[in-house]
KOLVEXBA-980040 format. One record per residue (C-alpha): x, y, z; residue in three letters; residue number from 0. Coordinates in Angstrom, 1 decimal, padded with zeros to 4 digits. Layout:
N
X, Y, Z, ALA, NUM
...
This chain:
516
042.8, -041.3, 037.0, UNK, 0
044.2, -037.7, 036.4, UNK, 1
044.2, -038.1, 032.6, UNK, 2
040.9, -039.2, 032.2, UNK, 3
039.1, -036.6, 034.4, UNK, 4
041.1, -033.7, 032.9, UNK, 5
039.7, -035.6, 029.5, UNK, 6
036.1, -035.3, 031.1, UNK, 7
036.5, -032.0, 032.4, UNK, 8
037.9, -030.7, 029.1, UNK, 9
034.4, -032.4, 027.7, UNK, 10
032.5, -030.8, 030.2, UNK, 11
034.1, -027.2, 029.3, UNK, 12
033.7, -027.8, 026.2, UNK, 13
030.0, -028.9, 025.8, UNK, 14
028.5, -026.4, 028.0, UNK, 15
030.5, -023.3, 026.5, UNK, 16
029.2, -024.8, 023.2, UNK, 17
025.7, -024.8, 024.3, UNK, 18
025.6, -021.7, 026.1, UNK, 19
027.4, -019.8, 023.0, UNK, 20
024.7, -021.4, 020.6, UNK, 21
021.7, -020.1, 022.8, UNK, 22
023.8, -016.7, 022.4, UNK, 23
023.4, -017.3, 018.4, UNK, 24
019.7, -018.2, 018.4, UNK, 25
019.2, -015.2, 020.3, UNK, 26
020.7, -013.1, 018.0, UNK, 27
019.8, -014.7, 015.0, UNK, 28
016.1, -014.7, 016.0, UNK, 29
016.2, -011.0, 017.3, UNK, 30
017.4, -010.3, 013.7, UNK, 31
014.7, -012.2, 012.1, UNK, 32
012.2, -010.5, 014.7, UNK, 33
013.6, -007.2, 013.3, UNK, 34
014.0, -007.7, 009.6, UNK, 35
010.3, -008.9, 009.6, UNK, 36
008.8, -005.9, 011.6, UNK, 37
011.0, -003.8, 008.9, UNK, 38
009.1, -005.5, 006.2, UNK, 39
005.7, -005.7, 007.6, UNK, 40
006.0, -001.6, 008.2, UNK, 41
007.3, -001.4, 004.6, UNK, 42
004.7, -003.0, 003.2, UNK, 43
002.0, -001.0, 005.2, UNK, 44
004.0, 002.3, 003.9, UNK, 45
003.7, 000.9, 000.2, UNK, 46
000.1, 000.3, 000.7, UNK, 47
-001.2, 003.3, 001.8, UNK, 48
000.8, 005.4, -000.8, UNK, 49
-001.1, 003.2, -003.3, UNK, 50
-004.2, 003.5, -001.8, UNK, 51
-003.3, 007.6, -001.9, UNK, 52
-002.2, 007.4, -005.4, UNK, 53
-005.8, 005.8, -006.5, UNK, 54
-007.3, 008.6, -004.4, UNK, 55
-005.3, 011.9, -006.5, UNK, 56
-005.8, 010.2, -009.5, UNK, 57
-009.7, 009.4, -009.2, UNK, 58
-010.0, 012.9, -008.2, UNK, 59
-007.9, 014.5, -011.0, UNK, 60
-009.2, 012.6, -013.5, UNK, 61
-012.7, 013.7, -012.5, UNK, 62
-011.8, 017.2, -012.1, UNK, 63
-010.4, 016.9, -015.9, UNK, 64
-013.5, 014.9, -017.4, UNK, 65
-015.5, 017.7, -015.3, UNK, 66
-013.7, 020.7, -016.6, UNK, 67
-013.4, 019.9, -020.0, UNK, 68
-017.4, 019.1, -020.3, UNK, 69
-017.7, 022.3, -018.8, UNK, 70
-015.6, 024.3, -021.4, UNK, 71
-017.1, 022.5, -023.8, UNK, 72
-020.8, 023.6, -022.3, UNK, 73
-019.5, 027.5, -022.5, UNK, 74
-018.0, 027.1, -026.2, UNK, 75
-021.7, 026.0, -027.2, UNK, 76
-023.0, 028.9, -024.9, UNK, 77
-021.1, 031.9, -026.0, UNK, 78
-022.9, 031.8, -029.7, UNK, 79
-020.7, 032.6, -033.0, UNK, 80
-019.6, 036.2, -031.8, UNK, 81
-017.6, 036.4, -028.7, UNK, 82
-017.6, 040.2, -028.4, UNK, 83
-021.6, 040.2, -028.1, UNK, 84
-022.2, 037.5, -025.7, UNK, 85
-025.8, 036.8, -024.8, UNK, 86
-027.5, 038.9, -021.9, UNK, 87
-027.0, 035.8, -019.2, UNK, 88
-023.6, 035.0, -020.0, UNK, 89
-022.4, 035.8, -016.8, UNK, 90
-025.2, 034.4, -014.7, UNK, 91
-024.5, 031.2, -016.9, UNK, 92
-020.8, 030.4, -016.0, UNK, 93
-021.3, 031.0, -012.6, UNK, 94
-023.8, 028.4, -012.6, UNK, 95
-022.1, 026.3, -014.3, UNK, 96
-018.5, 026.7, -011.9, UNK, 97
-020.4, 025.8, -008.9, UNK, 98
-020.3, 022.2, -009.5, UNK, 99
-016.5, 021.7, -009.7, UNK, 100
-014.6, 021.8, -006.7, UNK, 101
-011.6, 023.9, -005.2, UNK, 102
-013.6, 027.5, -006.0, UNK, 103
-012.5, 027.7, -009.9, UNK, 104
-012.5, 030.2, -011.6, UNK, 105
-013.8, 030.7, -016.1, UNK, 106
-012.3, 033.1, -018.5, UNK, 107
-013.6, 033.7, -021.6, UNK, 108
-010.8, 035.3, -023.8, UNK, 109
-010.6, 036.5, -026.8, UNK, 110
-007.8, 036.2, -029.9, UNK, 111
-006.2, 039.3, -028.7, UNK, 112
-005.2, 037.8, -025.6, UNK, 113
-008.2, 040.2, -023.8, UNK, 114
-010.5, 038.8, -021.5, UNK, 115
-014.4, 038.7, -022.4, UNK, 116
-016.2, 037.5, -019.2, UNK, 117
-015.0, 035.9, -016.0, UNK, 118
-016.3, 034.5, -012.8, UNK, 119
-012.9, 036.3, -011.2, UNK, 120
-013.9, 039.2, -008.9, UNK, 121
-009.9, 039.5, -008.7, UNK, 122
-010.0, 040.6, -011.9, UNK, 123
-008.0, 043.0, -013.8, UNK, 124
-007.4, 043.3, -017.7, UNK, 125
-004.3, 041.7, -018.8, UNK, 126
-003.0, 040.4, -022.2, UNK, 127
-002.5, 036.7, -021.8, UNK, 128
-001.3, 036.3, -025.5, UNK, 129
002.4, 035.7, -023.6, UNK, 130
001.4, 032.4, -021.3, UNK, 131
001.9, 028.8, -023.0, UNK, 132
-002.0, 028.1, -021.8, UNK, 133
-003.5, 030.7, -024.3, UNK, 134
-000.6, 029.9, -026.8, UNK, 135
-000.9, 026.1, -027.1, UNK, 136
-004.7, 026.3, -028.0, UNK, 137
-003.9, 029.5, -030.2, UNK, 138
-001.4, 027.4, -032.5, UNK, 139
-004.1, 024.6, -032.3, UNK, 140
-004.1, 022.1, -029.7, UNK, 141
-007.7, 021.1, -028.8, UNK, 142
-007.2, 021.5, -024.8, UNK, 143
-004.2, 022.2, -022.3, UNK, 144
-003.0, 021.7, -018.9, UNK, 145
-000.4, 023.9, -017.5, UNK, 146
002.1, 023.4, -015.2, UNK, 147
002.0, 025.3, -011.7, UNK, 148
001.4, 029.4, -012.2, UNK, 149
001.7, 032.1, -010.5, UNK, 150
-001.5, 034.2, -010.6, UNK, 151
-000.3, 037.7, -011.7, UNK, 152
-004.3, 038.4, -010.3, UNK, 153
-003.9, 037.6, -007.0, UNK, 154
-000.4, 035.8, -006.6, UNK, 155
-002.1, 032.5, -005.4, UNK, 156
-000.6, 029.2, -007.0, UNK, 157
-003.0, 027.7, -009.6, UNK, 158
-003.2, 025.9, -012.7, UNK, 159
-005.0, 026.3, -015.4, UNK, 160
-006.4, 023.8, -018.1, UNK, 161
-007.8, 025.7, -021.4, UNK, 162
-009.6, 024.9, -024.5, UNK, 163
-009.6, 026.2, -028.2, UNK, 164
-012.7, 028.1, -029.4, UNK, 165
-013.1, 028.0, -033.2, UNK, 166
-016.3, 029.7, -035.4, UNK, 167
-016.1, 028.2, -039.0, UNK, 168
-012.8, 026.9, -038.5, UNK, 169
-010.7, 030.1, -037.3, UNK, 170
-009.2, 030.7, -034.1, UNK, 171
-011.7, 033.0, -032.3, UNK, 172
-009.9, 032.9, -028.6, UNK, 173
-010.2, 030.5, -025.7, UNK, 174
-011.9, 029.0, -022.7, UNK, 175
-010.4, 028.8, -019.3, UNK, 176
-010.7, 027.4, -016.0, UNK, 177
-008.3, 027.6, -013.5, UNK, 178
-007.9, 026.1, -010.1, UNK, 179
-005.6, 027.2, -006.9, UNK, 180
-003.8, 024.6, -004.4, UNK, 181
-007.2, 024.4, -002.6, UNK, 182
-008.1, 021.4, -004.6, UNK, 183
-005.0, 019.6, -004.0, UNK, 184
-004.9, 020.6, -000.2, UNK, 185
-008.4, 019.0, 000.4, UNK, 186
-006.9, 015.9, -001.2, UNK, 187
-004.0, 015.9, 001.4, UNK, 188
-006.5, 016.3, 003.6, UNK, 189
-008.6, 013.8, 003.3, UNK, 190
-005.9, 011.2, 003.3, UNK, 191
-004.6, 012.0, 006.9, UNK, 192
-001.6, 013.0, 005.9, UNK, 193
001.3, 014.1, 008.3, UNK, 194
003.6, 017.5, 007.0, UNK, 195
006.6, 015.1, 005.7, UNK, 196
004.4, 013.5, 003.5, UNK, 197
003.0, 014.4, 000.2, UNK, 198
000.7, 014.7, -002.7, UNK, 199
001.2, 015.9, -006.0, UNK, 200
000.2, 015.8, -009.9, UNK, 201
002.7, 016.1, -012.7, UNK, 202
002.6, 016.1, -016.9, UNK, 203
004.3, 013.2, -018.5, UNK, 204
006.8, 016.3, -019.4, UNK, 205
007.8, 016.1, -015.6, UNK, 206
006.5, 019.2, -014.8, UNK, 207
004.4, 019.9, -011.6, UNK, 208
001.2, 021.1, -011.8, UNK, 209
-000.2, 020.8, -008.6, UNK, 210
001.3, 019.8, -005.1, UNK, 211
000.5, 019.9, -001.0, UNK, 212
002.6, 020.9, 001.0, UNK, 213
003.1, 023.7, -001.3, UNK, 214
006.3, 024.1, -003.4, UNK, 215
008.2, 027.9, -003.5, UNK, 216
007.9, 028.1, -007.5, UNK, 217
007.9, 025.5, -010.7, UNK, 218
009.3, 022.5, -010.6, UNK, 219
010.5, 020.1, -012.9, UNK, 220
010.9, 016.3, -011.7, UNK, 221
011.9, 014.8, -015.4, UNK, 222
015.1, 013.9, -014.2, UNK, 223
014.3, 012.2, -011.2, UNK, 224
014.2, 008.2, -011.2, UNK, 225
010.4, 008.5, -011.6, UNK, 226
010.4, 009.7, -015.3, UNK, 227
014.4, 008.1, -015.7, UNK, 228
013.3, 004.7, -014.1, UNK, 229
010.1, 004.3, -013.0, UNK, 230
007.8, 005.4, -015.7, UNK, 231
009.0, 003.9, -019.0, UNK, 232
009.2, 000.4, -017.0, UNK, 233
005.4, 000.7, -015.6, UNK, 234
002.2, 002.9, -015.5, UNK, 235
001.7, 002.7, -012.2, UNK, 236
003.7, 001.5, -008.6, UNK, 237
006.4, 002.1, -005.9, UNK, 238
009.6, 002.9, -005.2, UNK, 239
011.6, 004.7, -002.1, UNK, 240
013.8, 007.8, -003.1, UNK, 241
015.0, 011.3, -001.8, UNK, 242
012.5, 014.3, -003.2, UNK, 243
013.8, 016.5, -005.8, UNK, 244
011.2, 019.0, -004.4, UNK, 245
012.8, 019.3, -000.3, UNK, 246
014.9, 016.7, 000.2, UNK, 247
012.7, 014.5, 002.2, UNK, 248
013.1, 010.7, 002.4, UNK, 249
009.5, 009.4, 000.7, UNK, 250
007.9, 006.2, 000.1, UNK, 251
006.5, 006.9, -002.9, UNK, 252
003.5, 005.7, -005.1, UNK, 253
002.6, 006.6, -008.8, UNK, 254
000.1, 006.1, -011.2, UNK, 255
-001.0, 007.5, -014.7, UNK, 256
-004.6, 009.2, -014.7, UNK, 257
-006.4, 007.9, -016.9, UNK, 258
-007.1, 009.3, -020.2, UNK, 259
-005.0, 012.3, -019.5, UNK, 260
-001.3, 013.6, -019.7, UNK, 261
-001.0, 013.8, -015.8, UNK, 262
000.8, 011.3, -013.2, UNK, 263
-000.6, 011.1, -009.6, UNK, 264
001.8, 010.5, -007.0, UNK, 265
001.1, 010.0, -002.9, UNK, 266
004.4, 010.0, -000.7, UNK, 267
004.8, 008.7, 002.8, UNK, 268
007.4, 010.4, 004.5, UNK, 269
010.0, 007.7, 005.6, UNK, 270
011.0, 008.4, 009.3, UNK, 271
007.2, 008.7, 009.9, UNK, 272
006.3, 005.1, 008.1, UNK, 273
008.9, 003.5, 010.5, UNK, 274
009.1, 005.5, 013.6, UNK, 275
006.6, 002.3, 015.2, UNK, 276
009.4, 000.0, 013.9, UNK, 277
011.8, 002.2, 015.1, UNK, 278
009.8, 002.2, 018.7, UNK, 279
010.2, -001.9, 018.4, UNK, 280
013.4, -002.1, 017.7, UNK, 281
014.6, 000.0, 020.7, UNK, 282
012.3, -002.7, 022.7, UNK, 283
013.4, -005.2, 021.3, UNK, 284
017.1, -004.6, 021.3, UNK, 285
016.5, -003.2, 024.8, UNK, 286
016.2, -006.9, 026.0, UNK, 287
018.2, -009.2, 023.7, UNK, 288
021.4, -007.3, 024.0, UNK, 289
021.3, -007.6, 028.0, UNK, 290
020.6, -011.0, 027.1, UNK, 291
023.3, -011.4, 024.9, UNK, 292
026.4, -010.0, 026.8, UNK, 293
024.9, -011.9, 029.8, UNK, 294
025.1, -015.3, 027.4, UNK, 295
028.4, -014.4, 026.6, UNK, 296
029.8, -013.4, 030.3, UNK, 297
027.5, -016.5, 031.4, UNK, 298
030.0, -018.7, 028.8, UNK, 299
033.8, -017.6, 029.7, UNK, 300
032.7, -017.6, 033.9, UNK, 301
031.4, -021.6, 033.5, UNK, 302
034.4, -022.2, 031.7, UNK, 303
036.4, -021.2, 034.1, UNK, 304
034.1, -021.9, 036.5, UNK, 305
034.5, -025.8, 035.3, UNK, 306
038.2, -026.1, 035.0, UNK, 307
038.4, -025.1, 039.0, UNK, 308
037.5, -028.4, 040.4, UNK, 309
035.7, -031.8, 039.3, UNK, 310
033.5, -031.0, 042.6, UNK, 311
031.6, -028.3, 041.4, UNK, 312
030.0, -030.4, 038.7, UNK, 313
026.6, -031.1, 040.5, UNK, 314
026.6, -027.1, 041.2, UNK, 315
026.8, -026.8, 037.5, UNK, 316
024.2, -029.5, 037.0, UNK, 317
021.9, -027.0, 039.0, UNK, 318
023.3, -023.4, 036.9, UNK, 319
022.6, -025.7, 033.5, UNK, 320
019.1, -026.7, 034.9, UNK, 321
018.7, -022.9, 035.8, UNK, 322
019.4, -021.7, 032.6, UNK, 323
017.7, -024.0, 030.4, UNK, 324
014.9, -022.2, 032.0, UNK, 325
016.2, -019.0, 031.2, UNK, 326
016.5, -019.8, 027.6, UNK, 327
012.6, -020.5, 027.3, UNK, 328
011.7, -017.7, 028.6, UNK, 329
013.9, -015.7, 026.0, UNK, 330
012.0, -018.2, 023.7, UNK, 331
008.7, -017.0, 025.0, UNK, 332
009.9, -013.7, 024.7, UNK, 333
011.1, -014.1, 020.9, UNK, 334
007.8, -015.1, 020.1, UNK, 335
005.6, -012.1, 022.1, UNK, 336
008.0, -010.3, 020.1, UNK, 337
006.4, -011.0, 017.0, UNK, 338
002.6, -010.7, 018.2, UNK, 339
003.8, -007.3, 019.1, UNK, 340
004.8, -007.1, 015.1, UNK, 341
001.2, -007.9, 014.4, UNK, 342
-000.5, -005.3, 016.8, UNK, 343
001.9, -002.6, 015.4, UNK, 344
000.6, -003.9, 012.6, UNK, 345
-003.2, -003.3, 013.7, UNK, 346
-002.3, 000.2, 015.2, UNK, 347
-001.2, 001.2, 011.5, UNK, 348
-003.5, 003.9, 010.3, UNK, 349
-005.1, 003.3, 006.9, UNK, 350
-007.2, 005.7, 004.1, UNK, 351
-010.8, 005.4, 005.2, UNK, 352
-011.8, 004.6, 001.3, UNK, 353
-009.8, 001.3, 001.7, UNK, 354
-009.9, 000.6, 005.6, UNK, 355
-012.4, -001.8, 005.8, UNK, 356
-010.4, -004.2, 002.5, UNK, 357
-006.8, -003.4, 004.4, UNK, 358
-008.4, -004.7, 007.8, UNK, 359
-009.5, -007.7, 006.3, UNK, 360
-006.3, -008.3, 004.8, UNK, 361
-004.4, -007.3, 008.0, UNK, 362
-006.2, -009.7, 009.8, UNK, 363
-005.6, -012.2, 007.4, UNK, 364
-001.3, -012.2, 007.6, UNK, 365
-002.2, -011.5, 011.6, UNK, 366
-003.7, -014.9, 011.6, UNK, 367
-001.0, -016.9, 009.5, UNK, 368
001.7, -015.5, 012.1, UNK, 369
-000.1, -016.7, 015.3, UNK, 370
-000.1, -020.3, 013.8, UNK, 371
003.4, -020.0, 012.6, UNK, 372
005.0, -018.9, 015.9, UNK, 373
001.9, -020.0, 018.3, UNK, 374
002.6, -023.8, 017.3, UNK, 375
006.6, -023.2, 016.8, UNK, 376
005.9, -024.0, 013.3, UNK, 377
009.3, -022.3, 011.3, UNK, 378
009.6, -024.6, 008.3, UNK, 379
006.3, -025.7, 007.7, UNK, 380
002.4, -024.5, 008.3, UNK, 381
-000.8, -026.6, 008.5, UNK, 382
-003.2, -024.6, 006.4, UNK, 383
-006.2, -026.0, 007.5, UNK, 384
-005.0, -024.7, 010.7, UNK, 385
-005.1, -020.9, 009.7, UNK, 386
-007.6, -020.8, 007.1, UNK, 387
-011.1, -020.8, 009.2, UNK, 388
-009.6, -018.7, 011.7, UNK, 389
-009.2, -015.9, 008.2, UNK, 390
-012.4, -017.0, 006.6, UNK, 391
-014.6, -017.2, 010.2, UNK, 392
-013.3, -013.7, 011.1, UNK, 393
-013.7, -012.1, 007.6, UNK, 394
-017.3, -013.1, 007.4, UNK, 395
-018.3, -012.1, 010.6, UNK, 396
-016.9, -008.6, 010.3, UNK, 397
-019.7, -008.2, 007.7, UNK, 398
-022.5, -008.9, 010.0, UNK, 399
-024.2, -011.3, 007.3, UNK, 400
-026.3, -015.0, 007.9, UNK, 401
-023.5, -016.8, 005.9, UNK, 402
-022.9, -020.2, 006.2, UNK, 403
-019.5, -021.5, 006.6, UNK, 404
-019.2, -025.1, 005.2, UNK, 405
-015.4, -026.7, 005.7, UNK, 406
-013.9, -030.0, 004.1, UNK, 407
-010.3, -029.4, 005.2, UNK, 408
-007.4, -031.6, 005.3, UNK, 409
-004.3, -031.0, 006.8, UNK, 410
-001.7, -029.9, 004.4, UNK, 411
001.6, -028.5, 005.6, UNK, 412
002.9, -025.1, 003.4, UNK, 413
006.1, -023.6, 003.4, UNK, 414
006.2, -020.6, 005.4, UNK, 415
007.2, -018.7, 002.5, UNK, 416
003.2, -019.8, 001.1, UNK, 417
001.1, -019.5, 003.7, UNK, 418
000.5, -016.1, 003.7, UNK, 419
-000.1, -015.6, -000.1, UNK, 420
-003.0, -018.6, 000.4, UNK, 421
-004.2, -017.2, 003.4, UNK, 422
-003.9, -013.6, 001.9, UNK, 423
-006.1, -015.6, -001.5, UNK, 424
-008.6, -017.1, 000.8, UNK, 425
-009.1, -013.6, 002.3, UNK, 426
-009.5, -011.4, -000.9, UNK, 427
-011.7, -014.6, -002.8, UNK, 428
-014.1, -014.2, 000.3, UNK, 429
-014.4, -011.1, 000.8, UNK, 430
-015.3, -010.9, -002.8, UNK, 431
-018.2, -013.2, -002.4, UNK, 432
-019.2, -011.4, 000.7, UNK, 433
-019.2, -007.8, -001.1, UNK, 434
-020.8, -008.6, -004.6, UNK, 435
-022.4, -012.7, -004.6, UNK, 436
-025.3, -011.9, -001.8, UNK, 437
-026.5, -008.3, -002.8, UNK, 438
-029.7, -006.8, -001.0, UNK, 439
-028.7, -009.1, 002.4, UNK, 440
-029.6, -012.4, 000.5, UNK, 441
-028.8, -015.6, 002.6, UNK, 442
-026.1, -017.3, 001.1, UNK, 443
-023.2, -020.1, 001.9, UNK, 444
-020.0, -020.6, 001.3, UNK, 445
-018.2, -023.9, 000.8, UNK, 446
-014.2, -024.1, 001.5, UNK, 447
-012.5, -027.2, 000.8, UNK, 448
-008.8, -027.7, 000.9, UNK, 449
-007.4, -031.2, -000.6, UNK, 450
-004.6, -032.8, -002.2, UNK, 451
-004.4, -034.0, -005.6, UNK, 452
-004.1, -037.9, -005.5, UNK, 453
000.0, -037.6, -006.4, UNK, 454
000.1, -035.8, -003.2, UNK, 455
002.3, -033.0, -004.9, UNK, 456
-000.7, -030.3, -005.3, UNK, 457
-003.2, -028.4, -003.4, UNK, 458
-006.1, -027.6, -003.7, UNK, 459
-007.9, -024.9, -002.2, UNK, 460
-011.6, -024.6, -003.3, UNK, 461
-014.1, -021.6, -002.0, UNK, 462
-017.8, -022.2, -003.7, UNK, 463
-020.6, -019.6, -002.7, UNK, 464
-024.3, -020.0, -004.1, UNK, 465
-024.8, -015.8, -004.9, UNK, 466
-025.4, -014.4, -008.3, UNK, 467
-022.0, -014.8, -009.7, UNK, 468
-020.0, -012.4, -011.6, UNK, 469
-018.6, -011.1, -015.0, UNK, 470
-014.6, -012.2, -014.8, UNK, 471
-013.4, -009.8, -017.4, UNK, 472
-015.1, -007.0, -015.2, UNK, 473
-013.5, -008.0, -011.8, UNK, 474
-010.4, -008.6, -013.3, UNK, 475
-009.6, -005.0, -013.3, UNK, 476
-010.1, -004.7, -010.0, UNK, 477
-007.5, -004.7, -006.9, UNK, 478
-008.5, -007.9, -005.2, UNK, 479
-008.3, -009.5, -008.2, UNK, 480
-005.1, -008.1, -009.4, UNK, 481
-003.8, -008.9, -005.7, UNK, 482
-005.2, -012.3, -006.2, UNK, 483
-003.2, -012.6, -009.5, UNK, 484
000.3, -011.9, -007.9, UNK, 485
-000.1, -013.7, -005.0, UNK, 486
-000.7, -017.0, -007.0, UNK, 487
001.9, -016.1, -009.4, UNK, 488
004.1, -015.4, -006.6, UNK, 489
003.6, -019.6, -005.1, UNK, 490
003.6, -020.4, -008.6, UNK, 491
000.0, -021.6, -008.4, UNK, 492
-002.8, -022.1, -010.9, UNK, 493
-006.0, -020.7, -010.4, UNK, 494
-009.9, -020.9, -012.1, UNK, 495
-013.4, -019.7, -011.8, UNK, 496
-016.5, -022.0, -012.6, UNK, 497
-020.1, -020.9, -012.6, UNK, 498
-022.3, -023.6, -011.0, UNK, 499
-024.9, -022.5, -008.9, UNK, 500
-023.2, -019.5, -008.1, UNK, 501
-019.0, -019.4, -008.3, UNK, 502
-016.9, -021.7, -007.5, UNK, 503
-013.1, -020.8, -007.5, UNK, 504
-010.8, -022.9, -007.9, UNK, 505
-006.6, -022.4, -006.8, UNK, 506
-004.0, -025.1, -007.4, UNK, 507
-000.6, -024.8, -005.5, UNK, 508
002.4, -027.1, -005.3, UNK, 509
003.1, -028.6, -002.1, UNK, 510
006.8, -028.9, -000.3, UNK, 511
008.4, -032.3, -001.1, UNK, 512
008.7, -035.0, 001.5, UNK, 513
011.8, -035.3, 003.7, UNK, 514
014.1, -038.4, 002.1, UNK, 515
C-alpha cells in the first residue's frame, strides 16, 4: 500500500501547488490588466482635454485674427489718401476702435520711412521700424503679416505683432499695426485651469512661436520638432506625447490648424501631472496584490512540503484549501473594486468648463459599460441591453427635460472590445437629440430599439426622437458626430439617418460568432 499512497500523495502535491500557483497567476495577470486599463483610461482623459484646449486657443486666435484684420482694415479706410495729415479725430478714432479686441493692444500707424504717424502706445518713443520683418513683408508687398514672438524695444514686454499694407493709387504709402503682449495668451492659460508644467502656445506653419504661456526666455523655433517633421504633413489637427523643445518637459500634446490663417494652436498637458492619480492607483493597487502574491507563492512551497510530511494531515489540508478558496474571492472582490476605483478616478478628472457638461456625459457612459462588465463577471462578452438604459436613463435625466424613454431591447451579447464604442454611440446620438431635436423645452420622446438582423449575425441599434430634425451635412462637422464616425468605424459598423417624424438613426454592427 506504500506505492500507491506515495502515488496519491505525489497527486495531492501536485494538484494543490498547481492550483495555488494559478491563483498566484490570476492575481498577477488581473492586477496587470487592472493597471494597464487605469493607464489607458488616464491617457485618454489627458488626450481629451488637450483637444478640448487646442479648440479653445484656436477659436480664440482665429477670432483675434478675423478681429484685427477688420480692424486694420477699418483704419486704412479712416486715415484718408494722405497719411501725414490725418483727420482731426484720428486719435480719438483708433482708440475706439482698440477697445474691443482683447489683451490691451496696441495701433501704429507708420509711415514709408519706417516713422510712426499715430499710436494708441503711451510707451511711445520714435523709432525707425524700416529694419523689423513686420514692416518689411508688407513693404515688399504682402497684403497682411504675423510675426513671430518680439521683443518690444518700447517697453521690453513680449508681443507680437500682425500688420497690414496701406496703398493710395497703388504705391506703398506705409503700414497698419496692431500688436498684442503675452496677456492674451496668459488669459487663455487661464481659463483652461491649467497647472505650471502644462502649456499653451501658437506657432506659424514656419515653426516659429508667436505666442506662448508659461512664457519662453526669447524666440523659438519648433520646425524641427516631430510636430512639423511628423505630425503636421500627416494631419491638420490631433495628438501625440513628446519631450518639449521649449523646457524639456514631458507633454501630452494636442494641435490643430486655425482656421483660415498661417498659425497652429497647440494645448499641452504636462505628463507626471495627467498620471499622478494613476500613479496614486497603482501604488494602491500594488500595495495589496504584491503581499498577496509572495504570500501565494510562500502559501505554495509550505503545502508542498506541508503535504509530503504525512498522509494524516490531509483533512487539515482539506480545511487550509477550504480557507483559501475563500481567500481567493475576496482577492476577486477586490480585483473588481479595483476597477470601480478606475472609474471614480475617472469622475474626479478635471475637465474645460466649455466641454464639461459633453465629457460628463460621455464619462458616464464608459462608467456604465464597466460596472456591467465586471459587476456581472462578464470578461468575454456584454449584454447590451443590459448597459444601454442605464447610459440613455442617466444622460436624459442630467438635462432636466419631460422626455420619454421608449425601449424595445433584446438581449444581444458584444465583445468587450464593442461595448463601449455602442455605448459611447448611444450616448453622443442622445445627447444630440437632447441638445438640438426639442428646442424652447418642447416635449418630446425618444424610441431605442436594439435587435438582430434575422441571420442573427448583425445588430441593430435604433434611437428615433419626434423633435425638428436636423441638417446632416451641418452636424457632420461637428465633434459628436465626428466621435460618432470613429467609433462605428472602429467596430466596423454601418450607420444612417432617416427623417420621419423627426430622426431616426439608424447603426448596424456585427455581432461575435457562436461558440462551435
Amino acid at each position: 500500500m506504500a506505492a500507491p499512497q506515495r502515488r496519491s500523495l505525489f497527486r495531492s502535491e501536485t494538484l494543490a501547488t498547481g492550483l495555488i500557483l494559478a491563483f498566484l497567476v490570476f492575481l498577477l495577470g488581473g492586477t496587470a490588466l487592472v493597471l494597464r486599463n487605469a493607464y489607458q483610461a488616464a491617457n485618454e482623459i489627458a488626450r481629451i482635454r488637450a483637444i478640448s484646449s487646442a479648440e479653445v486657443v484656436a477659436a480664440n486666435f482665429e477670432w483675434v485674427g478675423e478681429t484685427s484684420h477688420q480692424l486694420l482694415q477699418r483704419v486704412d479706410d479712416f486715415v484718408g489718401p494722405n497719411l501725414d495729415a490725418l483727420p482731426a479725430n484720428a486719435l480719438g478714432f483708433l482708440k475706439e476702435a482698440v477697445s474691443t479686441l482683447p489683451g490691451a493692444p496696441r495701433i501704429y500707424l507708420v509711415g514709408a520711412d519706417g516713422g510712426t504717424r499715430l499710436t494708441t502706445d503711451p510707451d511711445f518713443k520714435p523709432i525707425d521700424i524700416r529694419d523689423r520683418d513686420y514692416f518689411k513683408a508688407v513693404a515688399d508687398g504682402a497684403p497682411t503679416y504675423i510675426s513671430p514672438m518680439l521683443v518690444s524695444r518700447l517697453n521690453g514686454e513680449q508681443i507680437f505683432v500682425i500688420s497690414k499694407r496701406v496703398e493710395r493709387n497703388g504705391v506703398f504709402v506705409g503700414a497698419a499695426i496692431v500688436s498684442f503682449n503675452s496677456q492674451l495668451i496668459e488669459k487663455v492659460w487661464n481659463s483652461l485651469r491649467f497647472d505650471p508644467t502644462s502649456a499653451v502656445l501658437v506657432v506659424r506653419d514656419d515653426g516659429m512661436v508667436v505666442a506662448r504661456y508659461p512664457r519662453l526666455e526669447g524666440t523659438l523655433d519648433i520646425s524641427s520638432s516631430v510636430l512639423f517633421t511628423t505630425y503636421l504633413p500627416q494631419n491638420p489637427s490631433g495628438t501625440y506625447e513628446a519631450v518639449s523643445v521649449a523646457d524639456g518637459v514631458k507633454r501630452i500634446v494636442a494641435y490643430r490648424r486655425v482656421d483660415g490663417s498661417r498659425l497652429i494652436a497647440i494645448a499641452s498637458i504636462g505628463h507626471d501631472v495627467a498620471f499622478a492619480p494613476f500613479y496614486k492607483f497603482s501604488v494602491l493597487s500594488l500595495a495589496i496584490a504584491l503581499p498577496l502574491a509572495l504570500f501565494l507563492a510562500f502559501l505554495a512551497w509550505v503545502t508542498f512540503r506541508w503535504l509530503a510530511q504525512e498522509t494524516r494531515q490531509r483533512n487539515q489540508l482539506a480545511a487550509a484549501l477550504e480557507s483559501n478558496q475563500m481567500l481567493f474571492r475576496e482577492i476577486h472582490h477586490r480585483v473588481k473594486n479595483n476597477l470601480q476605483a478606475v472609474n471614480s478616478l475617472i469622475n474626479l478628472q478635471k475637465i474645460d468648463p466649455n466641454a464639461k457638461q459633453e465629457m460628463g456625459h460621455r464619462i458616464q457612459a464608459m462608467v456604465a459599460v464597466h460596472e456591467q462588465i465586471y459587476r456581472n463577471d462578464q470578461f468575454g462578452l456584454v449584454d447590451a441591453s443590459a448597459y444601454i438604459p442605464a447610459i440613455i436613463g442617466k444622460l436624459v435625466e442630467s438635462y432636466g427635460r419631460e422626455i420619454k424613454l421608449n425601449y424595445d431591447l433584446e438581449s444581444i451579447e458584444v465583445d468587450r472590445e464593442h461595448a463601449l464604442p455602442l455605448g459611447l454611440v448611444a450616448n453622443e446620438v442622445v445627447s444630440n437629440a437632447m441638445k438640438y431635436a426639442f428646442p424652447e423645452d418642447r416635449e418630446g420622446s425618444l424610441n431605442i430599439t436594439l435587435k438582430k438582423s434575422e441571420d442573427g449575425r448583425t445588430g441593430i441599434l435604433t434611437i428615433h426622437d419626434n423633435g425638428i430634425g436636423f441638417n446632416p451635412e451641418t452636424s457632420s462637422k461637428g465633434t459628436g458626430s465626428k466621435l460618432i464616425n470613429g467609433l462605428v468605424a472602429q467596430i466596423q459598423g454601418e450607420i444612417g439617418y432617416h427623417f420621419e417624424q423627426g430622426t431616426r438613426f439608424e447603426m448596424r454592427f456585427p455581432l461575435p460568432k457562436p461558440p462551435a
